[in-house]
N, C-alpha and C positions, 0 to 999 in steps of 0.2 A: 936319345932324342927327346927334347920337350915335349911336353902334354898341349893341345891345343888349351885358349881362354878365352872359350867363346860363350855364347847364349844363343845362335843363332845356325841355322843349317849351313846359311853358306860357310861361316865362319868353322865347318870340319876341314879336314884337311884328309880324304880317303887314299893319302901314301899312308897314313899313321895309324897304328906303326906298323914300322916295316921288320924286317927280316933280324936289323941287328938292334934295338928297342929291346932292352933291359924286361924280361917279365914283368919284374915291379911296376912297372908302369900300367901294366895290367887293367888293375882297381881305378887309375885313376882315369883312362878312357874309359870307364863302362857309367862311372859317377858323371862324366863329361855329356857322354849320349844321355842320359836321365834328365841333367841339367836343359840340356838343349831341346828335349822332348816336351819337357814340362812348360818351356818358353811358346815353341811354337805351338801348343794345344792350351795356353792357356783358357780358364775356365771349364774346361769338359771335365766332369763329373765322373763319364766313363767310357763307354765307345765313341770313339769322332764317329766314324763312320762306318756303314756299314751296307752290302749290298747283299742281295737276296733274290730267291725266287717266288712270284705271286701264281696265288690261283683261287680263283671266287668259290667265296663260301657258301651259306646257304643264300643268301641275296647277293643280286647284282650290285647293292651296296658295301659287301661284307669283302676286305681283303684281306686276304691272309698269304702273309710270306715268312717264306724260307729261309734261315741265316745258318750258315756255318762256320765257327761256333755260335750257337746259339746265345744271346745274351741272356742274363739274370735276373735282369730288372730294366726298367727301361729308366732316360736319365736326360736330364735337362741338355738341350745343345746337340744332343746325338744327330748324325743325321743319316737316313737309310732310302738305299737307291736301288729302284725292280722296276722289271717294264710290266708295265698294268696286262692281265689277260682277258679286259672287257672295260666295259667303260660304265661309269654310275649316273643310278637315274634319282640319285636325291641326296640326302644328307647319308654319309659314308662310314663306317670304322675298319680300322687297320687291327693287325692280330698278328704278333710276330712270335716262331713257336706255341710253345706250351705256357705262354703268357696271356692275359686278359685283354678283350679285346678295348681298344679306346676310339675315340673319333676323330676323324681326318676332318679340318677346317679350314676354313680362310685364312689367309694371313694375318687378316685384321682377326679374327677367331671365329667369325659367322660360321653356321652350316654351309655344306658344297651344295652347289646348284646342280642341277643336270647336266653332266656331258665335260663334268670340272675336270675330270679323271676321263679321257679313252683309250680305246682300245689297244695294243702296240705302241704308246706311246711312253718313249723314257719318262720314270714319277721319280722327282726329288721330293720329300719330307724332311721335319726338322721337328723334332719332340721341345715342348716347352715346359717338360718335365708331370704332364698331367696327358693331355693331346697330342697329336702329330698335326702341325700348320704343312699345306700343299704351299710347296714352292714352285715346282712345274709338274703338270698332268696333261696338254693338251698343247697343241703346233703354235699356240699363242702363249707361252708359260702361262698365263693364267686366262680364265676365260673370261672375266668380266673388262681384259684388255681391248682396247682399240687399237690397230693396227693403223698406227700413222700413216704409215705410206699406202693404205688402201681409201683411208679416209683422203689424204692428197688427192688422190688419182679421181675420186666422186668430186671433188669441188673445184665448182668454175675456177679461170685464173683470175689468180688478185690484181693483178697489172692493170693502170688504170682503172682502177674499179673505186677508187678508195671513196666513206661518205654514202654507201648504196647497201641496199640489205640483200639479204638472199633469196630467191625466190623460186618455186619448184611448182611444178603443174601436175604433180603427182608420176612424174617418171623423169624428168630429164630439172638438174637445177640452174637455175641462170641468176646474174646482179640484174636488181632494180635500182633507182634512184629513188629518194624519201617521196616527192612527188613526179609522178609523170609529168614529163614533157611532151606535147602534142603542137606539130604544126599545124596540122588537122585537127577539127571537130571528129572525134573517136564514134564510130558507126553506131555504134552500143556501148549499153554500163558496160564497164571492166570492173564495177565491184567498188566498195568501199576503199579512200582514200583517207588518209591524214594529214592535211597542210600544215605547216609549220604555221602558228599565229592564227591559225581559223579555227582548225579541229576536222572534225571527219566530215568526209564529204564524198558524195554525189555525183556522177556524170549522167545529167536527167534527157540527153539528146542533142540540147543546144546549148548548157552552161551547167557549172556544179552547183548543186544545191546540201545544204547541211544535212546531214545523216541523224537522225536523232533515235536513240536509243533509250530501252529501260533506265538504264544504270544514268545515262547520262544527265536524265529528269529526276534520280532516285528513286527510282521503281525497277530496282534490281532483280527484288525479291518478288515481283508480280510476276504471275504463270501466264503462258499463254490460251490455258482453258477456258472454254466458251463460259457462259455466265450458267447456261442450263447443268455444265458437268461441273461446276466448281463447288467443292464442300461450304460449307461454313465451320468456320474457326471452333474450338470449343467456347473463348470468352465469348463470340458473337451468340452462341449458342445458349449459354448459361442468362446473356442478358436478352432475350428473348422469349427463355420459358418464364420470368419472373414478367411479361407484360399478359394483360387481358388480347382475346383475338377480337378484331374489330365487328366479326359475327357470330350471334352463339356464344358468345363467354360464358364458361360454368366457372363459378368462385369458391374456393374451397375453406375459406375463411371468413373475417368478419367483412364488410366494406364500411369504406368512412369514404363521404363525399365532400366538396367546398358546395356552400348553399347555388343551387339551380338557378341561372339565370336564364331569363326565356324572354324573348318578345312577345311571343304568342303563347298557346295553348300546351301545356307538357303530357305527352300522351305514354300511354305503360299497358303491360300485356295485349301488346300488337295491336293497340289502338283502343280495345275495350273498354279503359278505363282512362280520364282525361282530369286533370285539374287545368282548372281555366284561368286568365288572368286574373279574375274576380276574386277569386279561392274557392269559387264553388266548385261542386265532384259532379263528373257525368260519367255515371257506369248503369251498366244492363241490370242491376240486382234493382236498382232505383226505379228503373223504367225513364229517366231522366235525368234532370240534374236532384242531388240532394236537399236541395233549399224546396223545391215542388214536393218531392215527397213526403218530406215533413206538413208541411202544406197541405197536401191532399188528403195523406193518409193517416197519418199520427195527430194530429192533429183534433181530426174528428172522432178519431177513436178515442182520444184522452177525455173530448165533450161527454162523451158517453158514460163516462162513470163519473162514482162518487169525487165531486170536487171536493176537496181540503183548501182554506186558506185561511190565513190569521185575521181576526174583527173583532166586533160584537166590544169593544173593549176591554180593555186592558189584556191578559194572555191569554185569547180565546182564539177556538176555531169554530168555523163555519162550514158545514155538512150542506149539500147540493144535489136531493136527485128527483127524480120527476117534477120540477117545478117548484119544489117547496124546502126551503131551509130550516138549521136544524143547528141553535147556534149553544155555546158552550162559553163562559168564561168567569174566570178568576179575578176577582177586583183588590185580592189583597185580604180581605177579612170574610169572602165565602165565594160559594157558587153559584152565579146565576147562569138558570137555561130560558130558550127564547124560541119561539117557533114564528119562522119569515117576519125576522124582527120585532114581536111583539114578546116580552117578559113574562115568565110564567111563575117568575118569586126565584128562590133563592132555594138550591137543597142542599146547603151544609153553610153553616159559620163559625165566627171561632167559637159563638158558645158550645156549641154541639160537635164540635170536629177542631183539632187539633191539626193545622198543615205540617208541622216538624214532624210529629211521630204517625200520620196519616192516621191515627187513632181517634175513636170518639171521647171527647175533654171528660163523661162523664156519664152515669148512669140515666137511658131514655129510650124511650118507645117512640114512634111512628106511627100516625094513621092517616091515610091518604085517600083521597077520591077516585074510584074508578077511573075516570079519564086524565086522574093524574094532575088535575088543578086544583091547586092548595092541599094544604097537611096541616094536621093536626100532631106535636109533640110533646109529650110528658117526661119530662128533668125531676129528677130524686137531688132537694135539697135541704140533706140534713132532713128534718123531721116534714117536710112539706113537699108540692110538687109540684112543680114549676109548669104551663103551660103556656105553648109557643105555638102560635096560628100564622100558617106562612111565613113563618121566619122570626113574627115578633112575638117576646115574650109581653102575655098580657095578665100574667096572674099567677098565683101561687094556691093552692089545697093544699088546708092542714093534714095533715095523718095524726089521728089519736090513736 
């Protein structure tokens, strides 16, 4: 009897072989079932499948099940079937035998949430050759499923409804229309509206009125905090400590002003001291303004002493005190002195006194009158000796 030539389950034929099937034929059904095995498991690695008994490890996380035989390695595609003996309260690993444990995950590959895995409930897994992805753990094969048909049975019916949103009062949901319809003026607000072509709105008693919002002025990002609890900014803050306080400013640096304009009077150190329109100064040290005290007091005081001023001609000064002057000057070729303007002669000229070197021009004596009017001097010239009476020379003495 022929060999089947198949690739596929259905395509055995379990009469074959029968009773009178030549041995030889043997080998070639046993290469037939390999052929057809290898078809239908294409891609497994190594165990399709495998089923097992669980039992929690040291956390409510930790599964560990039982296989017999035990596998040798775990393998991409596998897939291993145990009814859970508790349910997990977070992210999970599986631990099959004396093999290492690895992590049970989402299908998309996230960790398990709480309650992804419970108790009694048949678990499918599928190794992706690293992990075990949960395929079912829970009466919803996955937990983060919706149950369509629970969700159905919560929502109003669509029938006639179409064009209306949905709306819930916090326990029971029902269809609205975009805007309400009222035959009646509505008793009270029923709250914010949105008209097609106006925007939000209003029911204020007797008619709607525009709803106006942060966001809708662009003032999104405004709080509703009173002004008393509301911080200041950092910028606000930073440009704040760089201003003076309008009372009390202490300056910790140099100051530079634009010149002071005043109508009136500019007053300083809380009024003490005043510059006037005038420019004159009114302060307490003064007893007044500065122009008087100069005036009163400086003034006379300066009368009191020796006066100094330029006269008498050419680069002299004039001496001033009890009444009587006291004059001094330089004509150019000597000194004359002068008592309250009257000439007393001359005590130095160029013959006798040198103004370059302040030196005397040359060898002479001095003889003067007790009170100092007129002089008598004697000049060494060469072998004779010159005599000079107040000033003029009138004569010459031989020396033998």
């Amino acid at each position: 009897m022929a060999v089947e030539n198949t690739t596929k389950i259905n395509g055995l034929d379990p009469t074959k072989p029968d009773g009178s099937s030549p041995k030889s034929e043997g080998d070639d059904h046993l290469r037939l079932l390999k052929n057809v095995l290898q078809h239908c498991f294409g891609g497994f690695a190594a165990e399709v499948l495998l089923a097992g008994t669980e039992a929690q490890g040291a956390t409510a996380n930790d599964y560990v099940v039982t296989v017999d035989p035990a596998p040798t390695a775990y393998a991409a595609n596998t897939v291993l079937v145990f009814k859970a003996a508790h349910a997990n309260t977070g992210a999970a690993t599986l631990k099959i035998g004396s093999l290492a444990a690895v992590a049970i995950v989402n299908p998309e590959g996230t960790p398990l949430r709480a309650n992804a895995i419970v108790a009694d409930c048949m678990t499918m897994v599928v190794c992706d050759g690293t992990n075990f992805r949960l395929l079912a753990g829970n009466s919803q094969a996955i937990y983060d499923y919706v149950d369509q048909a629970q969700f159905q049975s919560s929502l109003p019916s669509q029938a006639s409804n179409g064009n209306k949103f949905l709306f819930t009062n916090g326990t029971t949901a029902s269809w609205q229309p975009a805007v309400p319809i009222f035959n009646a003026a509505p008793t009270s607000n029923i709250g914010p509206i949105y008209r097609g072509g106006v925007g939000p709105q209003e029911w204020n008693g007797s008619a709607y009125t525009a709803v106006i919002t942060k966001a809708s002025i662009g003032l999104g990002n405004v709080d509703n905090t009173s002004d008393a609890n509301k911080g200041v900014s950092i910028a606000t803050q930073t440009a704040l400590n760089t201003k003076a306080n309008l009372a009390g400013a202490a300056f910790s640096g140099a100051i530079s002003a634009p010149t002071v304009i005043s109508t009136g009077n500019v007053a300083s150190g809380n009024g003490s001291a005043t510059l006037t329109t005038s420019g004159d100064l009114i302060g307490g040290t003064w007893g007044g303004t500065l122009s008087s005290y100069f005036a009163n007091v400086i003034s006379p005081s300066i009368a009191s002493k020796v006066a100094i001023r330029g006269g008498f001609g050419g680069s002299g000064y004039v001496l001033n005190n009890s009444g009587n002057t006291v004059s001094m000057a330089w004509d150019g070729s000597r000194v004359n002195v002068g008592v309250d303007s009257v000439s007393m002669g001359a005590l130095w000229t160029t013959g006798n006194f040198d103004p370059n070197s302040k030196q005397a021009a040359g060898d002479y004596a001095t003889f003067s009158r007790a009170n100092g009017v007129g002089s008598i001097q004697f000049l060494r010239d060469g072998q004779n000796l010159r005599v000079i009476i107040n000033g003029a020379d009138v004569g010459r003495l031989e020396i033998l």
